[in-house]
N, C-alpha and C positions, 0 to 999 in steps of 0.2 A: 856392129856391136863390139867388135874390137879395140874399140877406141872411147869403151868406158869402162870406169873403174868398179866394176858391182863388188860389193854396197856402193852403191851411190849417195852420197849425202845430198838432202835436199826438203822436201813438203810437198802439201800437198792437199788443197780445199775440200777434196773427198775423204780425207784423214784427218781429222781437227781432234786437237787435243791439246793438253797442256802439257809439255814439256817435261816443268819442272816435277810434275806429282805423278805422270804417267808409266805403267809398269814396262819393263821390258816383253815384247811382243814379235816375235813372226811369223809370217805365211809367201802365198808366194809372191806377193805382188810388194811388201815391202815388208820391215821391221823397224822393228825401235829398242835401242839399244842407250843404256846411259842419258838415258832423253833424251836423245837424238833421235833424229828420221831418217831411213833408207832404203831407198827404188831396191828390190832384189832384180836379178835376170832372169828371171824365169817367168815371173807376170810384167817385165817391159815391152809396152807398147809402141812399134817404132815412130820415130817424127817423120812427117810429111814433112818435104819442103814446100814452104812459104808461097802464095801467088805474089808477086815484086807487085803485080799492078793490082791489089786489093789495097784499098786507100784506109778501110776501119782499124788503122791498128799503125803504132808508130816503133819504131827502133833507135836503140839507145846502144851503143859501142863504149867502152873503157878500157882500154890498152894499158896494163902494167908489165914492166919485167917480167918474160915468160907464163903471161896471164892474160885473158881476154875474157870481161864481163859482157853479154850481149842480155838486152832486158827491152820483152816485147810488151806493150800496152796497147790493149783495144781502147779505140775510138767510140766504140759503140757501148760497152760497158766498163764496169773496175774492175776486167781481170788483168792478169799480168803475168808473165811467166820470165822466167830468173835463168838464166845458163851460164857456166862458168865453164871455159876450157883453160887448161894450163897444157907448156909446153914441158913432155916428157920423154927424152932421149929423143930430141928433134919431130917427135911428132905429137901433132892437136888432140887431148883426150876432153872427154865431157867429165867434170870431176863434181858438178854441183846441177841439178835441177831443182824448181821448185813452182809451182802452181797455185796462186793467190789470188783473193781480191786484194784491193788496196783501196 
């Protein structure tokens, strides 16, 4: 947990709202601030690493300048989940989550 930025900017299909009209809100699992969304530390729940040989679900990589998009989509249904790591003072932070259908 070191190596995320809490608030973390991100979403979240258990938290559905509208942005634009939604009040400012927090607790411990996240807030919303200026209509935006954000994972707090305190209700983050860790990530499992991946089974490689679980075939339901594909992976997508985008390498920009000191940035790496990684975007998981299940095979089996339309979820999808969003990660953005950026590099800061040489090392990988998680700086975006997000958990969606599509």
């Amino acid at each position: 947990m070191s190596r995320i930025n809490f608030p973390l900017r991100g979403g979240s299909t258990e938290y559905v709202f509208d942005e634009s009209i939604h009040p400012d809100i927090e607790n411990d699992k996240f807030m919303v601030s200026d209509g935006k969304f954000y994972w707090q530390e305190k209700g983050w729940v860790h990530l499992n690493e991946m089974d490689k040989a679980n075939l339901n679900y594909s992976l997508e990589f985008t390498n920009k300048t000191n940035k790496v998009d990684l975007i998981i989509k299940s095979k089996i249904d339309d979820f999808i989940i969003v990660m953005e790591f950026e590099l800061i003072k040489k090392q990988w932070y998680l700086v975006y989550y997000s958990s969606d259908w599509y």
